[in-house]
C-alpha positions in Angstrom: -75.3 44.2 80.1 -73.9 45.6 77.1 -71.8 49.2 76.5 -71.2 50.3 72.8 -67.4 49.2 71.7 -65.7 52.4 71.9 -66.9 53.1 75.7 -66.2 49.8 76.8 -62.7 50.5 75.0 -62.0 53.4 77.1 -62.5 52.0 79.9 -60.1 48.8 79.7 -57.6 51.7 77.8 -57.7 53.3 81.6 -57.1 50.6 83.3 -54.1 49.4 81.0 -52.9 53.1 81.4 -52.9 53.0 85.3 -50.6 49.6 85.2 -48.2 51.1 82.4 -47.4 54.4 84.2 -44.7 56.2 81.9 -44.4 52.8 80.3 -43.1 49.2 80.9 -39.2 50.0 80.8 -38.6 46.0 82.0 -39.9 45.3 78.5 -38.4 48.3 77.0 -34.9 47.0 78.2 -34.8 43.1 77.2 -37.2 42.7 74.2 -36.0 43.8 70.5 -38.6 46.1 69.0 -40.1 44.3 66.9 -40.1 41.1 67.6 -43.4 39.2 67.1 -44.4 36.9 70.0 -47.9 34.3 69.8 -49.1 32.6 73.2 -51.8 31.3 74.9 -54.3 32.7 77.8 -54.6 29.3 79.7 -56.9 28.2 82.9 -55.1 26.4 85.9 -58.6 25.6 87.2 -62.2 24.8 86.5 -64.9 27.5 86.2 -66.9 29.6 84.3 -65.2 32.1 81.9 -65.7 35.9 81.8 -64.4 38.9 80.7 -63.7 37.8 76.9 -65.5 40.3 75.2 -63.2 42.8 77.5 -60.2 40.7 77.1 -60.9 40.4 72.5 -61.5 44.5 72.9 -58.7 45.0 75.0 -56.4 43.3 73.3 -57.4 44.6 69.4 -57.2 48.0 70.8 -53.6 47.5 71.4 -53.1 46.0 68.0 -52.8 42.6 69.2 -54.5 39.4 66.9 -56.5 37.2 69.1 -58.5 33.9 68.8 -61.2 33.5 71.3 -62.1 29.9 71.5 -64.7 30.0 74.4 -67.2 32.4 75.4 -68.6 34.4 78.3 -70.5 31.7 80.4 -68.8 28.6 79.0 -67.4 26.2 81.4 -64.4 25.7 81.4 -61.6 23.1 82.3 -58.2 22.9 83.9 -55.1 23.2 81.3 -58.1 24.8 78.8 -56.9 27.3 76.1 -59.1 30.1 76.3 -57.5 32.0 73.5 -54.6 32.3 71.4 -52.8 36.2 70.7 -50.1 37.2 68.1 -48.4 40.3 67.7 -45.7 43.1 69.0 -43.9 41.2 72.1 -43.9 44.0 73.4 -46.9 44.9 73.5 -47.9 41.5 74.3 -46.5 41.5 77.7 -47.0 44.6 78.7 -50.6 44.5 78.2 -50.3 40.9 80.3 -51.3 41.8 83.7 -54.3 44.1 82.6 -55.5 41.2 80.2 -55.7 38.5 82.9 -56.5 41.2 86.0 -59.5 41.5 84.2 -60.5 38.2 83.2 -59.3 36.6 86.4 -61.3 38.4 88.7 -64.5 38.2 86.2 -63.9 34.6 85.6 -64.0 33.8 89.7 -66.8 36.4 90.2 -69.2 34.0 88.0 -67.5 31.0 89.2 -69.2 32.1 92.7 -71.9 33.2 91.2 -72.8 30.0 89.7 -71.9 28.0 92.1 -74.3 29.5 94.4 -77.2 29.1 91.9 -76.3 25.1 91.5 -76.3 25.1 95.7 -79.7 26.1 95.6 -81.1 24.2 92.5 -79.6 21.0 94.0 -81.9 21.9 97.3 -85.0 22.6 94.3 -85.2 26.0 95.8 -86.1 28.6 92.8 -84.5 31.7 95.1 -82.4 34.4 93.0 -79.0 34.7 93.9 -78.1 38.7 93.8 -75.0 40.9 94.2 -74.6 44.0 96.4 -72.8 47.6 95.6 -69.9 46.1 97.3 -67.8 46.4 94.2 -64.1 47.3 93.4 -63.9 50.7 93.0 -64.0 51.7 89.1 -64.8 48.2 88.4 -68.2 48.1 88.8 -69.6 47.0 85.3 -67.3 44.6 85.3 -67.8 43.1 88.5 -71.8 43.5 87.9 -71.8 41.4 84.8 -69.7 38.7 85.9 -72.4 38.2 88.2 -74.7 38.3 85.3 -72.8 35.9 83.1 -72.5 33.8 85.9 -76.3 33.5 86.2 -77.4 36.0 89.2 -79.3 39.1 89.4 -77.1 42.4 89.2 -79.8 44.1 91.4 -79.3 47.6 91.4 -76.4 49.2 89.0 -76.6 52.3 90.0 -78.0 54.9 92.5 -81.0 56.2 90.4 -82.0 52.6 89.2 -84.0 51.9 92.5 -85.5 54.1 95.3 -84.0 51.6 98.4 -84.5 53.3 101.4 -81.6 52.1 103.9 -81.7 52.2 107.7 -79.7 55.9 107.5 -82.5 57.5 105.4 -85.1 56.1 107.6 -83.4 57.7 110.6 -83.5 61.0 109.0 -86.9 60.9 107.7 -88.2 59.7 111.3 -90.0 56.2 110.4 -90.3 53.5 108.1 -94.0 54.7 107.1 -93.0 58.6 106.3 -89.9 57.5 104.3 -92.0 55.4 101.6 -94.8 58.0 101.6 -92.4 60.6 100.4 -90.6 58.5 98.1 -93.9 57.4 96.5 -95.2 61.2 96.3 -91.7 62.4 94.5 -90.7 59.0 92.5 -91.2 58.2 88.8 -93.8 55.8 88.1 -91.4 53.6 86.9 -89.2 53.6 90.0 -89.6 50.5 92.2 -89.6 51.6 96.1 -87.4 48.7 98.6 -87.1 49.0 102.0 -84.3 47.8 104.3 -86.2 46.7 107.5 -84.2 46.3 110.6 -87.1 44.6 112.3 -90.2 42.7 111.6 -92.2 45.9 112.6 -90.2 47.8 110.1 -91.1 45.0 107.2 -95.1 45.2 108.3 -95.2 49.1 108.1 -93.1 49.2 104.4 -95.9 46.7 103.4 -98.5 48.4 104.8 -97.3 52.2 103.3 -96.9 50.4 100.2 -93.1 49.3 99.3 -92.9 47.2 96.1 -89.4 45.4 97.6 -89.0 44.2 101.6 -85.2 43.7 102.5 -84.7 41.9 105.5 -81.5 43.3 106.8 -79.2 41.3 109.0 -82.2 38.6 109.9 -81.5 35.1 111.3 -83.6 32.6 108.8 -85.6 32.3 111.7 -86.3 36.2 112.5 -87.4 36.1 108.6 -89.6 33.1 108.9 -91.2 35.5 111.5 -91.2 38.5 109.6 -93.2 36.2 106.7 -95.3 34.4 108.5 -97.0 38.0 109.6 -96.9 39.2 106.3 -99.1 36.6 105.4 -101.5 37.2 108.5 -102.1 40.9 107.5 -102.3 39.5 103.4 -99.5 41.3 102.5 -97.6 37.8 101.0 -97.4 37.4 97.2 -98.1 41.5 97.2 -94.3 42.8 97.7 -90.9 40.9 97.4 -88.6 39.7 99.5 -84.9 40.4 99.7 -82.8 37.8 102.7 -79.8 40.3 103.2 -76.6 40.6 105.1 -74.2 37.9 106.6 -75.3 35.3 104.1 -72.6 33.2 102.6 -72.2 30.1 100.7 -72.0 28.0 104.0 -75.7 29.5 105.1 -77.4 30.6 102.3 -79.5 27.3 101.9 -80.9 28.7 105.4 -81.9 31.9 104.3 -83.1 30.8 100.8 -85.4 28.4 102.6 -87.1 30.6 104.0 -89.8 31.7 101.6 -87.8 35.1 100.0 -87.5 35.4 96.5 -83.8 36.2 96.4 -80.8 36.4 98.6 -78.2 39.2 97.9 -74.5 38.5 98.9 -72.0 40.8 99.5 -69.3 38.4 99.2 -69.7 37.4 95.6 -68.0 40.7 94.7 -66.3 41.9 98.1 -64.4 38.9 98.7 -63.9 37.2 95.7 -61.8 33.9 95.3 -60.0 34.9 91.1 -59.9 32.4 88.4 -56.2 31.0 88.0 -55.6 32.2 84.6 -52.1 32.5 83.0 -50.4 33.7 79.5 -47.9 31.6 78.6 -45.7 32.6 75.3 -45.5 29.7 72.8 -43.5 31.4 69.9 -41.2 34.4 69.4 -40.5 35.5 65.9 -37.5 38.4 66.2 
């Protein structure tokens, strides 16, 4: 994933403005003007690191010096100095919380992620690992490609990257088999049509109408291995892909990926994320 500098810039500048409200009078109060402060963004814990393209943009918008010395998707260690900042104090600590908000929550996002993907390649399963939309609110390129950096599948960013007709479209169209025949009548060529199937009957008739994507939706491993298994009678395997999701999490996704789908999504990778421990720690001030 990639956004041109100035975007990207606008959109860390709106989340720094929704911490500083009017301003940060705490550091208004106590620190001189201009004073000059240097310190250190430092991890408490082993992982993978993300977020420091936002953090270096961040931080230079602000008119703050920084040193990156790792990069997105390097692992990293406890006590590790990701990268050293100079510059206004005051600006320094104000833009603190944002800085390490930010990297934090990317940082644990592609912890997960990557976590996940060694779970399976220990078990020599070749499954994709793949977020959901369950993302933060406003923070959903940044939540997407911490996934990415940490190795899984973003699948869909946005509403018009895939036609994925869910079990609510299906109820207003009337079946399974109507629902993919309109989408392929009005779709672009280049628009990929997934169904969520509630049901192994509901996988069989997407196949049969012609869905590029099957999404077994809230299946037991065992309910899938079903579902599969008469995909394969009717020669349908190999033909469309198959999506395991909905209640999968790192203690059963070995289940699920075993099955025979190509990728499990996860809505916990970004809905219920475990953050980084990251800290700033000031190492000189220079009033």
């Amino acid at each position: 994933m990639f956004l041109p500098q100035n975007i990207l810039e606008e959109k860390l500048r709106r989340i720094l403005a929704e911490d500083l409200g009017q301003g940060d009078i705490t550091t208004a109060l106590v620190v001189p003007a201009k004073s000059i402060a240097e310190a250190h963004v430092i991890a408490k814990e082993t992982g993978v690191a993300a977020g420091m393209e936002e953090a270096e943009v961040l931080l230079k918008s602000v008119g703050l010096n920084v040193e990156m010395l790792v990069s997105d998707g390097d692992a990293i260690k406890k006590k590790q100095v990701l990268m050293k900042i100079s510059g206004n104090a005051r600006v320094l600590i104000s833009v603190e919380r944002t800085l390490l908000n930010i990297v934090s929550r990317m940082s644990g996002i592609a912890t997960t992620t990557r976590k996940l993907i060694h779970k399976l390649a220990r078990a020599k399963l070749k499954t994709k690992v793949a977020c959901t939309r369950k993302t933060a609110p406003g923070l959903l390129y940044f939540d997407k490609k911490a996934v990415m950096i940490g190795g899984g599948d973003t699948h869909r960013l946005h509403l018009d990257d895939l036609v994925l007709l869910k079990d609510n479209h299906i109820a207003v169209v009337g079946d399974v088999g109507k629902a993919v025949k309109k989408a392929k009548e009005n779709a672009s060529f280049c628009k990929k049509i997934e169904v969520e199937a509630s049901t192994v009957e509901e996988a069989l008739s997407a196949a049969k109408a012609g869905a590029d994507i099957i999404m077994f939706d809230n299946f037991s491993p065992e309910q899938i291995r079903r579902g599969i298994s008469i995909l394969k009678k009717k020669g349908f395997l190999g033909k469309v892909l198959l999506e395991a999701s909905g209640g999968i999490t790192e203690d059963n996704i070995l289940g699920y990926a075993s099955t025979g789908v190509d990728l499990v999504s996860l809505g916990e990778i970004t809905d219920s994320i475990k953050t980084l421990d990251i800290t700033l720690e000031v190492t000189k001030i220079s009033k």
